[in-house]
Structure formats: structure tokens, C-alpha cells
N, CA, C and O atoms as CSV, one atom per row, in Angstrom:
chain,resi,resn,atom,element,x,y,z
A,1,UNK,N,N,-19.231,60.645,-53.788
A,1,UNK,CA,C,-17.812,60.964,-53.772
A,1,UNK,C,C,-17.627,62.325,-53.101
A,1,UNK,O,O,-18.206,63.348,-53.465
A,2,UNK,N,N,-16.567,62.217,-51.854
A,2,UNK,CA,C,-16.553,63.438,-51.386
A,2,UNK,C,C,-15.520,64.505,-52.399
A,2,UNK,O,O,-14.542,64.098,-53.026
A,3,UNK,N,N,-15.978,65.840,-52.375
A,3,UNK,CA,C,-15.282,67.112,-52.712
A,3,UNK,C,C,-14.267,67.868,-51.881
A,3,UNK,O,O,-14.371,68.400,-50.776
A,4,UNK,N,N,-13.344,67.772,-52.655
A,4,UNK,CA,C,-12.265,68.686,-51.785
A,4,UNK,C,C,-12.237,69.994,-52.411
A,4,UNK,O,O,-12.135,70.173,-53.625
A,5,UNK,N,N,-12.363,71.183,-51.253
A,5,UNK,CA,C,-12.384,72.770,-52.129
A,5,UNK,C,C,-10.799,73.080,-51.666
A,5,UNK,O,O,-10.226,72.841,-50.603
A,6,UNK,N,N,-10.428,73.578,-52.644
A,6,UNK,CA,C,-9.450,74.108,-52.523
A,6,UNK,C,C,-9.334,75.485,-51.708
A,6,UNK,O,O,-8.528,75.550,-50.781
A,7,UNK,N,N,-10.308,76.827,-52.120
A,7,UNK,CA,C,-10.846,77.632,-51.388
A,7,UNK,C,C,-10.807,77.354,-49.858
A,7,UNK,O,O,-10.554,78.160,-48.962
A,8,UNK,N,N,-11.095,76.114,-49.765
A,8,UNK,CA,C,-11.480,75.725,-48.382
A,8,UNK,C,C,-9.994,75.511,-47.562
A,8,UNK,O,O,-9.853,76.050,-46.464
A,9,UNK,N,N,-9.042,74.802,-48.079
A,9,UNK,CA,C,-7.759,74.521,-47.961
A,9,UNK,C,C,-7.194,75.690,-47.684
A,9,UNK,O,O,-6.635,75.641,-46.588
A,10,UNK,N,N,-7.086,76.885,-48.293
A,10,UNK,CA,C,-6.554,78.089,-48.117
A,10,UNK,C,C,-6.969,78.894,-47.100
A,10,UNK,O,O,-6.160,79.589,-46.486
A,11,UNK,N,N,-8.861,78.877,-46.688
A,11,UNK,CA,C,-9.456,79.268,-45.456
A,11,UNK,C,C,-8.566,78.699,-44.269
A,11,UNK,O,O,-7.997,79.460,-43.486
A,12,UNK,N,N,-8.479,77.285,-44.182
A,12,UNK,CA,C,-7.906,76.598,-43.304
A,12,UNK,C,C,-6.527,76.801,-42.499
A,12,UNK,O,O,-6.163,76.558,-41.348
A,13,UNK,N,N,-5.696,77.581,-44.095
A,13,UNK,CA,C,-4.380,77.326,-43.505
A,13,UNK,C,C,-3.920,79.203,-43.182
A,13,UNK,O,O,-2.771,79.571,-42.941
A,14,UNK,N,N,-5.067,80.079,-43.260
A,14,UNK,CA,C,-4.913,81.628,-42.748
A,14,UNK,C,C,-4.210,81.537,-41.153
A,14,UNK,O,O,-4.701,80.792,-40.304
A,15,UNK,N,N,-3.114,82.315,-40.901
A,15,UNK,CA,C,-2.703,82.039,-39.978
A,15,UNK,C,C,-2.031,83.877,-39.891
A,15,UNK,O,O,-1.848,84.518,-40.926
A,16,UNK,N,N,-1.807,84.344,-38.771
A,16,UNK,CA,C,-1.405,86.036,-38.445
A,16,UNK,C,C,0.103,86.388,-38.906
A,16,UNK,O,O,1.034,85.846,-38.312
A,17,UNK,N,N,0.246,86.913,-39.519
A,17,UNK,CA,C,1.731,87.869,-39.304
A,17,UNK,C,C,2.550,87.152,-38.161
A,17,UNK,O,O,2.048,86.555,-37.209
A,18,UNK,N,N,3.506,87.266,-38.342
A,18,UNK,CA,C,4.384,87.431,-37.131
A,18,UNK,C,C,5.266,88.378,-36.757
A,18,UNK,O,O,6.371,88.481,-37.291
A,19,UNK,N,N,4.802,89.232,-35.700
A,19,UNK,CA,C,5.429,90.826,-35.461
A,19,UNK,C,C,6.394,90.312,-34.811
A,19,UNK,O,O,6.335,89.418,-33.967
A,20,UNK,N,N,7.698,91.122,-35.369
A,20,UNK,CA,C,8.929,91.047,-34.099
A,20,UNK,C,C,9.006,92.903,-33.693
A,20,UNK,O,O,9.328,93.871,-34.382
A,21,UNK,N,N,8.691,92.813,-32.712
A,21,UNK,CA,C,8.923,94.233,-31.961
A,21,UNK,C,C,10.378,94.643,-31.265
A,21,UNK,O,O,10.750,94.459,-30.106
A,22,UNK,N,N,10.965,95.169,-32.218
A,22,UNK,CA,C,12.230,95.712,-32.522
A,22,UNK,C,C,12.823,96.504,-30.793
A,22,UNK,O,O,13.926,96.468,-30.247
A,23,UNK,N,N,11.426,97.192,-30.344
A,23,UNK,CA,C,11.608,98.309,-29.110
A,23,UNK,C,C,10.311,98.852,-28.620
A,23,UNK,O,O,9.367,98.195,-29.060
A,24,UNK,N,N,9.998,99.739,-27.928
A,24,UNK,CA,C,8.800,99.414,-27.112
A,24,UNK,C,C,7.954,100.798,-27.922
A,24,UNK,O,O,6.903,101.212,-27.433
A,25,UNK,N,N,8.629,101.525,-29.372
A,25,UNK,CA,C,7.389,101.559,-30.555
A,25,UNK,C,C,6.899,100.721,-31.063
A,25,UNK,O,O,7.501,99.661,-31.237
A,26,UNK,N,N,5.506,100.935,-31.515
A,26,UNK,CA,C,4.880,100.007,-32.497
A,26,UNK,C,C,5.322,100.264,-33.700
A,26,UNK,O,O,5.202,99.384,-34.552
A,27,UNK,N,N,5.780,101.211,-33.956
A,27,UNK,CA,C,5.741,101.677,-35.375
A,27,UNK,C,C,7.129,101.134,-35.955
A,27,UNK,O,O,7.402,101.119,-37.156
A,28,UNK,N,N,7.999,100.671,-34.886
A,28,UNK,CA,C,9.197,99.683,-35.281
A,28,UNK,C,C,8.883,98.273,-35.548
A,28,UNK,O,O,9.649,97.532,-36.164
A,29,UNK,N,N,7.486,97.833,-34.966
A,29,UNK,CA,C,7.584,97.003,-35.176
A,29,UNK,C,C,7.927,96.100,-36.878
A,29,UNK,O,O,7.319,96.498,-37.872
A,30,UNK,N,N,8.600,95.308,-36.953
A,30,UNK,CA,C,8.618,94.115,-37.884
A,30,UNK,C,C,7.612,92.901,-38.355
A,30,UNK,O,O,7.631,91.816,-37.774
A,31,UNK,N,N,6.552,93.232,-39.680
A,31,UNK,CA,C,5.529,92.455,-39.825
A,31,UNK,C,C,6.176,91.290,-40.483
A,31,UNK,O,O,7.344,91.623,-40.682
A,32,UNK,N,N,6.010,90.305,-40.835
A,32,UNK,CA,C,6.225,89.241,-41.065
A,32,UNK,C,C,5.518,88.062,-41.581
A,32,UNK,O,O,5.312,87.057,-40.900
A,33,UNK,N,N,5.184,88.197,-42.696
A,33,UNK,CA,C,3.972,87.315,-43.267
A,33,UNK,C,C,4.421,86.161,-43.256
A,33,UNK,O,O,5.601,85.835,-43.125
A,34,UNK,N,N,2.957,85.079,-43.473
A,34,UNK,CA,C,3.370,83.672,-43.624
A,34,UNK,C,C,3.958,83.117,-44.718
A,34,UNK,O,O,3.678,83.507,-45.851
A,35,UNK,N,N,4.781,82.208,-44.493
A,35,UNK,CA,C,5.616,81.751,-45.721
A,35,UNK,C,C,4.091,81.061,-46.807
A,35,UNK,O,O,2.966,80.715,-46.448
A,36,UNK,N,N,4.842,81.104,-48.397
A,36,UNK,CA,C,3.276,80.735,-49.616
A,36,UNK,C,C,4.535,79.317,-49.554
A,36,UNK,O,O,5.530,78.996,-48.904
A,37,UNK,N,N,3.745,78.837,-50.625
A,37,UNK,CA,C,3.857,77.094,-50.394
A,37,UNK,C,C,5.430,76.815,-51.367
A,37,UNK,O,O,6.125,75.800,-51.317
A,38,UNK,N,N,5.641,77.899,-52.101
A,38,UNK,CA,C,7.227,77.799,-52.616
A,38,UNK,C,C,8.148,78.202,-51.770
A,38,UNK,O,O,9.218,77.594,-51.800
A,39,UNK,N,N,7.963,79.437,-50.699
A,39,UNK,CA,C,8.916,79.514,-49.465
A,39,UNK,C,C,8.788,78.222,-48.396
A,39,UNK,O,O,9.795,77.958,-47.740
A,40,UNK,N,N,7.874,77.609,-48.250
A,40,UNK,CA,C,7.625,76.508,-47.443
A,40,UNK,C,C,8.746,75.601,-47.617
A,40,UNK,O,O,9.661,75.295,-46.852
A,41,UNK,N,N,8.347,75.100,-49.281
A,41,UNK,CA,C,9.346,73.792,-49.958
A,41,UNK,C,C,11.252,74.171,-49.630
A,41,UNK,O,O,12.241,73.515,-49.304
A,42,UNK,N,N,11.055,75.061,-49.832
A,42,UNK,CA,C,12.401,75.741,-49.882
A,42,UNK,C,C,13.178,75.708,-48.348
A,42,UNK,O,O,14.293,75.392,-47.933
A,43,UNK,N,N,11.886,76.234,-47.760
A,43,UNK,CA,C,12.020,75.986,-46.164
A,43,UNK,C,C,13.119,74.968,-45.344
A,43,UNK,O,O,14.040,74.994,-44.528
A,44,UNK,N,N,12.298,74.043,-46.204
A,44,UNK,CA,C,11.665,72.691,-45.728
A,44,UNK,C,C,13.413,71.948,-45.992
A,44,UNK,O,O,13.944,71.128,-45.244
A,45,UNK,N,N,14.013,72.543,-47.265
A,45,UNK,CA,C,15.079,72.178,-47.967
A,45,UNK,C,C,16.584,72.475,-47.288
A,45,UNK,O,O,17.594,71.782,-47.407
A,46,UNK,N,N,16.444,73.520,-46.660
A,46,UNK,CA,C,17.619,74.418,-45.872
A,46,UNK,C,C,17.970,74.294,-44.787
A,46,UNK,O,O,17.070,74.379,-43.952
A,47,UNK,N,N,18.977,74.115,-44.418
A,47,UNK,CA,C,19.647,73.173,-43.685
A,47,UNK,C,C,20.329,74.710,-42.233
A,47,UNK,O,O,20.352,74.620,-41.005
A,48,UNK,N,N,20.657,75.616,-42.926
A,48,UNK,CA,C,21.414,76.689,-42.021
A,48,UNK,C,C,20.310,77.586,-41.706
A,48,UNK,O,O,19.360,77.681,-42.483
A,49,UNK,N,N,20.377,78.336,-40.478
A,49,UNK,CA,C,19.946,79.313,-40.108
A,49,UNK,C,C,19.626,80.691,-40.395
A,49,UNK,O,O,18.701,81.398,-39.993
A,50,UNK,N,N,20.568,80.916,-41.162
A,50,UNK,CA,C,21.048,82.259,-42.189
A,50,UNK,C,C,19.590,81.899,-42.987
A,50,UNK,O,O,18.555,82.563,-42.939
A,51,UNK,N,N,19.871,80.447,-43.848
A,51,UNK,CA,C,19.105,80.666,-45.154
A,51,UNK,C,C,18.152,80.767,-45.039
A,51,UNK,O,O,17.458,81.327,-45.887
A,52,UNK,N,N,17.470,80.047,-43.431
A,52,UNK,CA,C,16.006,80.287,-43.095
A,52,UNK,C,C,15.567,81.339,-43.057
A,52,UNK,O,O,14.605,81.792,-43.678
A,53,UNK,N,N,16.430,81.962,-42.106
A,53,UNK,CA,C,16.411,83.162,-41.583
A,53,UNK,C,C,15.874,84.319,-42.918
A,53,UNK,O,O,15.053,85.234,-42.852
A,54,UNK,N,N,16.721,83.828,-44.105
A,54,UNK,CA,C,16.628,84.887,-45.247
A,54,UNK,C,C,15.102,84.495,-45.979
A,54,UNK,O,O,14.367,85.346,-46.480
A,55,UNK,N,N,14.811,83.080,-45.926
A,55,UNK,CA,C,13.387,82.698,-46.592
A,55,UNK,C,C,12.208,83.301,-45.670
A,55,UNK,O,O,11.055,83.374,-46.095
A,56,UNK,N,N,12.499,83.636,-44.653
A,56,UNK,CA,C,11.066,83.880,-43.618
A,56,UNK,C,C,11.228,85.466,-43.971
A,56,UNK,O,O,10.236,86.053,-44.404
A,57,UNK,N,N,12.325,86.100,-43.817
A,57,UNK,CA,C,12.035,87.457,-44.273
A,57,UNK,C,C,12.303,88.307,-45.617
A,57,UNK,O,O,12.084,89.516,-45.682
A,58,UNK,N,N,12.628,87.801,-46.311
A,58,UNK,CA,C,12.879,88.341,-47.431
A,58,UNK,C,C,13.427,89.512,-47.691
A,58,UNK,O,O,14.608,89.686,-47.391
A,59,UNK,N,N,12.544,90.714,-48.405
A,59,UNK,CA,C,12.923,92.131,-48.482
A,59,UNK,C,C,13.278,92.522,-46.725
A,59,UNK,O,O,14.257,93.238,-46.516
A,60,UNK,N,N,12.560,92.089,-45.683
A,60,UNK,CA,C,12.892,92.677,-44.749
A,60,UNK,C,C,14.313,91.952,-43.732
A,60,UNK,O,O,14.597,92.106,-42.544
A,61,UNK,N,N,14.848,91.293,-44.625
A,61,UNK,CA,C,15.973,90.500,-44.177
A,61,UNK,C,C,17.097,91.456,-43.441
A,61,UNK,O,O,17.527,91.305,-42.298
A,62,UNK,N,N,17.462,92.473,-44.386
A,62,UNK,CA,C,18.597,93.682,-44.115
A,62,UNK,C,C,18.219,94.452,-42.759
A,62,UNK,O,O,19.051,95.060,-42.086
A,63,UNK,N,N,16.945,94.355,-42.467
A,63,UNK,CA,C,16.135,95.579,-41.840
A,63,UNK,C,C,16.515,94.396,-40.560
A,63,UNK,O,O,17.388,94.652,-39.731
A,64,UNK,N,N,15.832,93.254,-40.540
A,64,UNK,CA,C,16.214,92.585,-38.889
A,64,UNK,C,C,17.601,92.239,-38.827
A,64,UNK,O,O,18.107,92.354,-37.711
A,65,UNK,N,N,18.368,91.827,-39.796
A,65,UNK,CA,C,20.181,91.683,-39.569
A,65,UNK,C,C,20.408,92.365,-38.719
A,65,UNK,O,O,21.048,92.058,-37.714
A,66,UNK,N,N,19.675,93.961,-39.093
A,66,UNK,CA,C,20.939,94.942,-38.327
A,66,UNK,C,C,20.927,94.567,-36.414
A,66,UNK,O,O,21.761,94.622,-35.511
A,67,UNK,N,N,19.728,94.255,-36.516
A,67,UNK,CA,C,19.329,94.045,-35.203
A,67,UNK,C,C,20.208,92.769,-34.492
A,67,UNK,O,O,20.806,92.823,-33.417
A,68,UNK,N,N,20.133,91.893,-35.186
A,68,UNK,CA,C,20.036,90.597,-34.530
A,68,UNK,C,C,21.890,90.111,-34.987
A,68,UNK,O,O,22.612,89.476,-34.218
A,69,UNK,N,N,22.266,90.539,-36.199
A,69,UNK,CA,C,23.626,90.666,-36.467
A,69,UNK,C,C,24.800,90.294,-35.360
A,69,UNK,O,O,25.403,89.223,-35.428
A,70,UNK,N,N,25.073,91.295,-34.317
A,70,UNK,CA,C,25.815,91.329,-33.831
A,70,UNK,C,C,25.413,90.957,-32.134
A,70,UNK,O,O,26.205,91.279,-31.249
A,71,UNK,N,N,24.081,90.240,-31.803
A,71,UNK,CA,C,23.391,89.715,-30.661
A,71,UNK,C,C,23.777,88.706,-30.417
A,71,UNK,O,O,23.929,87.936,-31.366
A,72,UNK,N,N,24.103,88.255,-29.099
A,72,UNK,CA,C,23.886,86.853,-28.835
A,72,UNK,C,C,23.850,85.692,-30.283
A,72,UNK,O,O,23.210,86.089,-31.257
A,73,UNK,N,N,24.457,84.460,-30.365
A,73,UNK,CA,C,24.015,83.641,-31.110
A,73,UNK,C,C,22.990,82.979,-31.263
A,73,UNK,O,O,22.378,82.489,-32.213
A,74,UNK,N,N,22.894,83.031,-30.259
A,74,UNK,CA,C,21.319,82.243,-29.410
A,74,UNK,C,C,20.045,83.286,-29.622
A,74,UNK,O,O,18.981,82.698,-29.818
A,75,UNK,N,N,19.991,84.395,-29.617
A,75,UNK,CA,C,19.198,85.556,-30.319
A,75,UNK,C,C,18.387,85.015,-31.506
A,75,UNK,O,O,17.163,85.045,-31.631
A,76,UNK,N,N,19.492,84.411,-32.532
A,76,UNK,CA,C,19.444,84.343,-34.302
A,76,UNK,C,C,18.474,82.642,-34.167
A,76,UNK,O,O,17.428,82.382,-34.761
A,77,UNK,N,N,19.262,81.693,-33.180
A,77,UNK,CA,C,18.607,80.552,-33.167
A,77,UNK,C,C,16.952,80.652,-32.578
A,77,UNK,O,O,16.075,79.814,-32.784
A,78,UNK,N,N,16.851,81.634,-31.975
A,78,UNK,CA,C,15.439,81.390,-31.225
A,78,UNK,C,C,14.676,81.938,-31.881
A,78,UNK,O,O,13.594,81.351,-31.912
A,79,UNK,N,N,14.742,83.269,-32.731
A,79,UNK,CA,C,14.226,83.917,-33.484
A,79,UNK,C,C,13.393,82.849,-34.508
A,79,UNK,O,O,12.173,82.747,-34.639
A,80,UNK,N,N,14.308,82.203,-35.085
A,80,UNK,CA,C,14.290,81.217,-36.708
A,80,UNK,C,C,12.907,80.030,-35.658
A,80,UNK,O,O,11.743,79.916,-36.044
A,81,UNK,N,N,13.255,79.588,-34.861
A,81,UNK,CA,C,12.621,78.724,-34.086
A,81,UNK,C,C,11.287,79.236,-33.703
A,81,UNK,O,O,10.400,78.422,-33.446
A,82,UNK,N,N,11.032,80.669,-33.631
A,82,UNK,CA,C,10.075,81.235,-32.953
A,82,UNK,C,C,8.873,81.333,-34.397
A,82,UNK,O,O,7.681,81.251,-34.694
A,83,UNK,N,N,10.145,81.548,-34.902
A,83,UNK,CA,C,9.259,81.925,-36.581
A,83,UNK,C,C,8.149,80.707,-36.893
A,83,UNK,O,O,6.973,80.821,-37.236
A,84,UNK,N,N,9.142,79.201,-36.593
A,84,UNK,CA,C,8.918,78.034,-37.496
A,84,UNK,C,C,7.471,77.733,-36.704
A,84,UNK,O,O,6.400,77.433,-37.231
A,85,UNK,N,N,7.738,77.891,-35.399
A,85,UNK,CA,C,6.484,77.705,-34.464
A,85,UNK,C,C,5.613,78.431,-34.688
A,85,UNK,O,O,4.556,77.802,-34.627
A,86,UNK,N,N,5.475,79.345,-34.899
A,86,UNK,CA,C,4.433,80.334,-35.239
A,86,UNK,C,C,3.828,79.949,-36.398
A,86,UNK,O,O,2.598,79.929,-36.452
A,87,UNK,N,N,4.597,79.595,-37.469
A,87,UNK,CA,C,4.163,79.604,-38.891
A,87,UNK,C,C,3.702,77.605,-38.826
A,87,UNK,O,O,3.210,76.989,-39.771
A,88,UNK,N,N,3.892,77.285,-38.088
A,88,UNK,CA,C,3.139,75.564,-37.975
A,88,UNK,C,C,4.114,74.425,-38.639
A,88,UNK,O,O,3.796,73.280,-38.961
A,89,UNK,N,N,5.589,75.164,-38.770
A,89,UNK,CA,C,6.734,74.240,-39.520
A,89,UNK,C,C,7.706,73.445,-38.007
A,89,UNK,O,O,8.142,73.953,-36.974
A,90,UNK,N,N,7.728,72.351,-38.419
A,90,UNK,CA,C,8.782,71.180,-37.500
A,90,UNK,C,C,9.713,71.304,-37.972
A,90,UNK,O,O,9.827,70.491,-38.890
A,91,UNK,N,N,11.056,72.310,-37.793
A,91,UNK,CA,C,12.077,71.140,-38.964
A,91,UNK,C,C,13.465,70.025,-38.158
A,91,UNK,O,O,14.585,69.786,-38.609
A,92,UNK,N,N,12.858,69.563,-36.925
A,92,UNK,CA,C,13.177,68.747,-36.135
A,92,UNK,C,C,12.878,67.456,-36.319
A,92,UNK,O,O,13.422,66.497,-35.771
A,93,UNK,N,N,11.712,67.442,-37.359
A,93,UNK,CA,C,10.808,66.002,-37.653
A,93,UNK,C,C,11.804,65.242,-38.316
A,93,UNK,O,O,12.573,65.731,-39.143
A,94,UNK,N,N,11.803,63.950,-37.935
A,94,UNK,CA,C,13.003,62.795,-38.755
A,94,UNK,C,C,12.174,62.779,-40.032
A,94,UNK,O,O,10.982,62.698,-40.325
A,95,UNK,N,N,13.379,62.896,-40.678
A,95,UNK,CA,C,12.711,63.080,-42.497
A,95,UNK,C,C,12.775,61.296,-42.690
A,95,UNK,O,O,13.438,60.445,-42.095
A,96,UNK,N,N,11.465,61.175,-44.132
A,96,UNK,CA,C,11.483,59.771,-44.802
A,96,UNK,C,C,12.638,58.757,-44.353
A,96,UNK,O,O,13.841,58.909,-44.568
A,97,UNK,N,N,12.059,57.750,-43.721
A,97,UNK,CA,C,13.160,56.418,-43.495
A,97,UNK,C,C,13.895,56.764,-42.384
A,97,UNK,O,O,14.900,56.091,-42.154
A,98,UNK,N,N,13.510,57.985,-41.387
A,98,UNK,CA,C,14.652,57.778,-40.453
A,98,UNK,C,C,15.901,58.625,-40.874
A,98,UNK,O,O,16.410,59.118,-41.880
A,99,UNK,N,N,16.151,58.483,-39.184
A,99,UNK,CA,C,17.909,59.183,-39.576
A,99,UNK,C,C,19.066,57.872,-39.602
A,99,UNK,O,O,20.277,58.065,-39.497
A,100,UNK,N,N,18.536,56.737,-39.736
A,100,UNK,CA,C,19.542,56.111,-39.952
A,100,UNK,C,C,19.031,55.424,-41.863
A,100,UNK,O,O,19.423,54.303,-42.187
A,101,UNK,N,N,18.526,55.932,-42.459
A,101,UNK,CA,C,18.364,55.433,-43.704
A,101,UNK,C,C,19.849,55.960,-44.204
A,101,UNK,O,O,20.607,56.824,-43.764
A,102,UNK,N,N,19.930,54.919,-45.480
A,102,UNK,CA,C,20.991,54.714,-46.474
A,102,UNK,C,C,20.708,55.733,-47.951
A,102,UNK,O,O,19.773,55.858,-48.741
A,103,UNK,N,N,21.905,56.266,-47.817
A,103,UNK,CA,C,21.987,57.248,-49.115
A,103,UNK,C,C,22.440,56.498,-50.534
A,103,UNK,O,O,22.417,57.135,-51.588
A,104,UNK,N,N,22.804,55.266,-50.494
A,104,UNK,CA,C,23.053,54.809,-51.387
A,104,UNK,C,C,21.974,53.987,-52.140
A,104,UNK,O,O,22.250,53.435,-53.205
């Protein structure tokens, strides 16, 4: 019977920060850790941009607003997109049954 390590699962899924570089200091830069498996679900759940936007950064949410706030709209969309790619999330994928499944 094969063994699954869990240890091993967690080796697997190590993946880098994601820096957003604010300006051409480093020391502005914006670190950005990977979402843990309750920001994922949550992720996974949220439908607007904002809310993503607020699950990928958390405490440092206020700190990139100021930036991205009053930018382009398209700024806020590519950002969230840049994130999801980086961090190994689809949320383009047709969920269970299709987009034409029945809610009833």
C-alpha cells in the first residue's frame, strides 16, 4: 500500500512571494506571501475583485490601495490576475456541471 506524506505535500506546494515593486526602490517593494489553504477556499469562493484583492493581501491591503486606488481600472484587474497566476489559482475554470448546470 502506497504512503502519502503529508510533509511531502507541503514540500511540493512551496512556491516564492510575490513582490509588487511599488517604484524603482527595493525597499518599497511589496512582499506578498502565498495564500494557506483557508485563504485559498475563500479565494476560490469570491466572486469580486476588491474581495480578492483583500484575501491575497491582507494587513498589506491599505498599503497597495493607496497605490492602485485611483489607477487605471485595468491596473486593479491585472494585478488580482497576476497574483492568481503566480500563486497557481484558475478562477476562470468552469466550476462542477458546467456553466449551464441547474440551481434548482
Amino acid at each position: 500500500m502506497k504512503t502519502y506524506r503529508f510533509d511531502q505535500y507541503v514540500q511540493d506546494a512551496a512556491i516564492e512571494p510575490f513582490v509588487l515593486a511599488i517604484s524603482d526602490n527595493p525597499d518599497e517593494n511589496i512582499v506578498i506571501q502565498p495564500p494557506n489553504g483557508e485563504t485559498l477556499l475563500a479565494l476560490e469562493e469570491t466572486l469580486t475583485s476588491r474581495g480578492r484583492l483583500k484575501l491575497f493581501l491582507g494587513e498589506q491591503y491599505d498599503q497597495v490601495w493607496v497605490h492602485i486606488g485611483l489607477a487605471p481600472g485595468g491596473v486593479l484587474a491585472a494585478i488580482v490576475k497576476d497574483m492568481a497566476g503566480h500563486f497557481g489559482m484558475d478562477f476562470q475554470r468552469t466550476p462542477p456541471g458546467g456553466t449551464g448546470a441547474s440551481s434548482s
